[in-house]
C-alpha positions in Angstrom: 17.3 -5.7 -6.5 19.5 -4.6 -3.6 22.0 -1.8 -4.7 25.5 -2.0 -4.7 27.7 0.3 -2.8 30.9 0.7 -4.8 32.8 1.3 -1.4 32.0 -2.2 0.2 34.5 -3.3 -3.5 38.0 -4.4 -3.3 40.8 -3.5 -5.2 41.1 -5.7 -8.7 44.1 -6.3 -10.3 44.0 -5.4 -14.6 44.2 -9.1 -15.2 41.3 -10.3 -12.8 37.8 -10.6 -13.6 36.9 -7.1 -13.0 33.9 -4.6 -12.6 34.0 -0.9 -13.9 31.5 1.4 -13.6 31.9 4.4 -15.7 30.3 7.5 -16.6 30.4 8.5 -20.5 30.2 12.0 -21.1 28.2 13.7 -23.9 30.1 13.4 -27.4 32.6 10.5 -27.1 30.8 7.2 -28.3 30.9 4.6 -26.1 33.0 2.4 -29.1 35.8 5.8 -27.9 35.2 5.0 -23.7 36.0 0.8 -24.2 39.3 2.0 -26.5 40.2 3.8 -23.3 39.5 1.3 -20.9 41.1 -1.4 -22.8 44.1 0.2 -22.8 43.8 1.8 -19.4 43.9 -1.9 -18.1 45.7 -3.4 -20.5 43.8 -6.0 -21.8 41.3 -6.8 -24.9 38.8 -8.5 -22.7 36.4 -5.8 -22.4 32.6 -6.3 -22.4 30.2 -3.7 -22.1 26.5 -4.1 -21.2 24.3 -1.8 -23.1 25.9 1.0 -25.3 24.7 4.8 -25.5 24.8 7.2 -28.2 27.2 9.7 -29.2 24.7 12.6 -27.9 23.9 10.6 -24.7 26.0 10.3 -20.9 25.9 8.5 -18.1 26.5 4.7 -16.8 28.3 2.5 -19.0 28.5 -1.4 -16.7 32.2 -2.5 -18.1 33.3 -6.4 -17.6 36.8 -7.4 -17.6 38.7 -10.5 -18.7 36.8 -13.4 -16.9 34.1 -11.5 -16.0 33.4 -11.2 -19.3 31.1 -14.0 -19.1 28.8 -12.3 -17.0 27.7 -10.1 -20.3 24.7 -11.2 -21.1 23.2 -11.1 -18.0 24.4 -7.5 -16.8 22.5 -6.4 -20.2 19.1 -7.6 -19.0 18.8 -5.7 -15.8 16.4 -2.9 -16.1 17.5 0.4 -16.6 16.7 4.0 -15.2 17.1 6.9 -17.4 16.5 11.3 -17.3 15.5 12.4 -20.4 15.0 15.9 -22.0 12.1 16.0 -24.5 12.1 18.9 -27.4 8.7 19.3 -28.6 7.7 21.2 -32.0 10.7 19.4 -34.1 11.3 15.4 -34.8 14.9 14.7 -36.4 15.9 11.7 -38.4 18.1 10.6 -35.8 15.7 11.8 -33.0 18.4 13.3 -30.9 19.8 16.7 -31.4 22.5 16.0 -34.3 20.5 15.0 -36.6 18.5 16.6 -39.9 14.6 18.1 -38.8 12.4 16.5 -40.9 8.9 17.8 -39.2 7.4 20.2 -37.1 4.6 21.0 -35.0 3.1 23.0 -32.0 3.7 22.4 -27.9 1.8 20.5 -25.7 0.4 21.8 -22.2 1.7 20.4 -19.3 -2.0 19.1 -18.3 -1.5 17.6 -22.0 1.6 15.5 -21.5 0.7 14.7 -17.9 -2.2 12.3 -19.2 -0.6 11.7 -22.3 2.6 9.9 -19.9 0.0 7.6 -18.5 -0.9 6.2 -21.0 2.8 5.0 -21.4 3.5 3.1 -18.6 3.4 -1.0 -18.5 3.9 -3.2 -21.5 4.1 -1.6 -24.6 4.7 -1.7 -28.6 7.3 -0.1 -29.3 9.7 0.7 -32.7 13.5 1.3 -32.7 14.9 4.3 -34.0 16.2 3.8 -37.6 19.5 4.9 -36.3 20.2 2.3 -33.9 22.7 -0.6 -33.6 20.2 -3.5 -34.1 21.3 -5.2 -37.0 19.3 -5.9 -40.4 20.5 -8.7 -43.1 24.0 -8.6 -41.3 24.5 -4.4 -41.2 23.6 -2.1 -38.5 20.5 0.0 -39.1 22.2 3.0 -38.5 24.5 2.2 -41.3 21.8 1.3 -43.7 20.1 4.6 -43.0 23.3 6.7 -43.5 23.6 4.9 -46.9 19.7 6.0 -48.4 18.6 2.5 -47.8 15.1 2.0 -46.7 14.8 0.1 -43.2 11.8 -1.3 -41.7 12.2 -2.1 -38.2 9.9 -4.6 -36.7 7.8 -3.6 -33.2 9.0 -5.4 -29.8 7.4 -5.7 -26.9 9.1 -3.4 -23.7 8.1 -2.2 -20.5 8.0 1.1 -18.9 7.6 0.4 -14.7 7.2 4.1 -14.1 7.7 7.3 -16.1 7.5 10.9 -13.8 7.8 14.3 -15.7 10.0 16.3 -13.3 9.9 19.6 -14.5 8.4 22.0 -18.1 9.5 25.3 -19.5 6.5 26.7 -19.8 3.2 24.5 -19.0 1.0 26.4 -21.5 3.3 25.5 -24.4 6.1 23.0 -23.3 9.2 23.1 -25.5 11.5 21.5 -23.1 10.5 19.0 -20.7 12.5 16.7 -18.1 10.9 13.1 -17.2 12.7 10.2 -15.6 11.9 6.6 -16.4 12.5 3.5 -15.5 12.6 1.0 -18.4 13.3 -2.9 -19.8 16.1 -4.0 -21.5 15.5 -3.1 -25.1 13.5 0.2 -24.4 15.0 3.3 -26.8 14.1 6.6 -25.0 14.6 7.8 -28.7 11.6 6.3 -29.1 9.4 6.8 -26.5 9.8 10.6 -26.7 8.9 10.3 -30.5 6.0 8.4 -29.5 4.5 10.5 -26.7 4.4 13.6 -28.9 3.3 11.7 -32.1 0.3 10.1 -29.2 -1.1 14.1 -29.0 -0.6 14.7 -32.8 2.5 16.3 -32.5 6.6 15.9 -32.9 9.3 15.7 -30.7 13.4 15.0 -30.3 15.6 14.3 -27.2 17.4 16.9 -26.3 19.6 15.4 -23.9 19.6 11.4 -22.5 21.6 10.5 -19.6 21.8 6.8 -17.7 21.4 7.0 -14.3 21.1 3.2 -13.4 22.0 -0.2 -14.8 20.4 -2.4 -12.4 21.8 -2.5 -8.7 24.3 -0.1 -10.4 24.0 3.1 -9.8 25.5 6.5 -11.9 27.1 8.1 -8.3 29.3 5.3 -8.1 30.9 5.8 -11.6 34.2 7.0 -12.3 34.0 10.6 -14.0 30.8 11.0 -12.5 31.8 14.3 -11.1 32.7 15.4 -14.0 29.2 15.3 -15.5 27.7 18.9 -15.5 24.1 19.3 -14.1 21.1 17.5 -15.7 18.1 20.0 -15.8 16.2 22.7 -17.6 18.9 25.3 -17.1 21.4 23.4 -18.5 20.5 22.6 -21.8 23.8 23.7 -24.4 24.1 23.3 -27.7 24.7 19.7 -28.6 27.7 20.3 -30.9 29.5 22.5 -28.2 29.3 20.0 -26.1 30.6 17.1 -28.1 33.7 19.2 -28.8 34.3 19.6 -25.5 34.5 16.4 -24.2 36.6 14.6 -27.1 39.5 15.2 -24.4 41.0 12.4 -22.7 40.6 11.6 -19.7 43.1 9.8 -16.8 43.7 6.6 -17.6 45.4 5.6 -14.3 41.6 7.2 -13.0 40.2 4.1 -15.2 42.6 1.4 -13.6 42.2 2.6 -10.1 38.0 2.4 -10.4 38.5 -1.2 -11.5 37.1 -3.7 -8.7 37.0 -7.2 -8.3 34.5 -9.4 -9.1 33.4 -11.2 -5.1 31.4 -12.9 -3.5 29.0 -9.8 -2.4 28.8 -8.0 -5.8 27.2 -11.5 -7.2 24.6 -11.7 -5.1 23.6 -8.5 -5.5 23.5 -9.1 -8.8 21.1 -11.7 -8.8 23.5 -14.6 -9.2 23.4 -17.7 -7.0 27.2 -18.1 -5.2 28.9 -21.3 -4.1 32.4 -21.1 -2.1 34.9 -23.7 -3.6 37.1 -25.3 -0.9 40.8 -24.6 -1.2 42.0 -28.2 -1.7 39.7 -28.8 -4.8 40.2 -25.4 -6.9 43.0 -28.1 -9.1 40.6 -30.2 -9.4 37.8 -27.6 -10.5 40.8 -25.7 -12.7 41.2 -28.7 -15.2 37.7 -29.2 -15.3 37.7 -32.8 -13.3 34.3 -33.8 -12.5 32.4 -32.1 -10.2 31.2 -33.4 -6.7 29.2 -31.7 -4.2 31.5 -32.3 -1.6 33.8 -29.6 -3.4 31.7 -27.0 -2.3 31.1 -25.0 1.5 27.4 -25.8 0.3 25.1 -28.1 -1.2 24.8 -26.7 -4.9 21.0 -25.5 -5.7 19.5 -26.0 -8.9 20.2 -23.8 -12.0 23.4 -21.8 -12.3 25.8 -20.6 -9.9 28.4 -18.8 -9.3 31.7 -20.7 -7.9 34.8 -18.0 -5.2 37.7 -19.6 -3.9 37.8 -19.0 0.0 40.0 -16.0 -1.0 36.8 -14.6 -2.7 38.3 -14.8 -6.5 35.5 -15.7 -9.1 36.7 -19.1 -10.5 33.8 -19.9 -12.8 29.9 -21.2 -13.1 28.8 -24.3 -12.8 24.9 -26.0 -13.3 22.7 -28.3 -11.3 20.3 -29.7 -13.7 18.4 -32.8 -12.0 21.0 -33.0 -9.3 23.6 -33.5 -12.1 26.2 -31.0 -11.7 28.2 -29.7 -15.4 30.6 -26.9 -16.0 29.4 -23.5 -17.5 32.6 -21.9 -17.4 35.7 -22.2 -15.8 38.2 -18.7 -16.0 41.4 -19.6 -16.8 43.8 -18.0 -14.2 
């Protein structure tokens, strides 16, 4: 999937269907970072595409207003992820706020090298108990918190690649740094747990940061600067870091980072685009029905896309059997 360079974006304003990439610091959750943006553009049409824990930074993908609609598509890109592993200690959380509840010895670097083959492709894998998937209409995470016993279920993910980048110490590893490249649905949580429980032994992250939402990368995010380093040398102690990021940040820094929704970002999304001609956008507005003639193009089949000539997204519309019907129309 062809990335997208935020400087080829225009301008958006609040009220548009809008794209905002934005980097979450360590601490806030990413509930705090959609308060902000809300009211930094001044709307409650915020949708976010794949949420990161308390403990964890990097890209949060942020739709506005119309684009909204886009949602559930942005959240099944792949995603790209550097991770710090903690070997010798597995917390209930399995990320460094939480209680230890076992402990064990390191593995060698030879160790973990074979051991991270043997987790790449398909795999089983089990959520986290403290995780937002939702059991009998509560959040696991809450259940947990509340003594309750929760079984979660195994789901099929995949891992495309999975590189350690760098070890502590390879004759008994206690911090390590891997980067991976992951499916929708794929908890990092997880793997780590798994990889250490895979040689016998335990393991937490240390530190989780997202680097890429599909063609979206963590460079182009707003705040990104203010990240600090991601390696060995910068581990801190989790709750030191929390409290120093629970400041606020610029909201005006939000609004400006807001871009529009065109023609060029959809593609590169993956979406199929059509270009409505000026003197039908009334017609397509009130939902009239739809002719192919409306269009710059002849329509293909599926789902696309539909821009006015001035490159505003006006809606989707499908082409089942050569029968064209509405998905959506935005309301402007």
């Amino acid at each position: 999937m062809e990335k997208i360079s935020i400087t080829t974006m225009n301008e958006t304003k609040t009220k548009e269907p809008g794209l905002l990439l934005y980097a979450k610091r360590s601490g806030p959750t990413s509930f705090n970072a959609l308060w902000d943006i809300k009211k930094a553009l001044d709307t409650k049409k915020i949708g976010h595409t794949g949420t990161l824990d308390s403990f964890a930074e990097g890209l949060l993908v942020v739709l506005s207003n119309g684009a909204t609609k886009l949602v559930s598509h942005v959240t099944n890109f792949d995603k790209k992820y550097e991770a710090i592993i903690a070997f010798g200690q597995e917390t209930d959380t399995l990320d460094p706020l939480g209680t230890i509840i076992s402990e064990s010895d390191f593995p060698s670097k030879e160790a973990l090298e074979k051991t991270l083959e043997n987790f790449t492709g398909k795999i089983e894998q089990r959520p986290p108990i403290y995780s937002s998937i939702y059991v009998q209409g509560k959040r696991a995470s809450d259940l947990a918190r509340d003594g309750e016993t929760v079984a979660l279920k195994k789901r099929l993910v995949e891992v495309y690649s999975l590189e350690l980048l760098e070890v502590d110490n390879p004759d008994a590893i206690r911090f390590a740094h891997i980067r991976a490249h992951v499916s929708k649905g794929t908890y990092i949580r997880s793997l780590a747990r798994d990889i250490a429980k895979s040689m016998g032994l335990c393991a937490h992250l240390a530190r989780l940061r997202r680097t890429s939402v599909g063609p979206f990368s963590l460079e182009d995010a707003v705040f990104f600067e203010q990240l600090s380093p991601f390696n060995l040398s910068q581990l801190q102690t989790p709750v030191a870091t929390i409290k120093t990021n629970l400041e606020k940040l610029p909201w005006q820094n939000i609004k400006d980072a807001c871009l529009a929704l065109g023609e060029t970002e959809a593609k590169a999304m993956g979406f199929s685009t059509r270009i409505l001609k000026k003197i039908f956008e009334k017609n397509f507005s009130k939902g009239m029905n739809l002719e192919e003639n409306w269009f710059s193009s002849p329509i293909p089949e599926d789902e696309s896309l539909i821009f006015s000539q001035e490159n505003q997204f006006l809606g989707a519309i499908k082409n089942i059997n050569q029968k064209l019907s509405y998905s959506f129309v935005i309301k402007t």
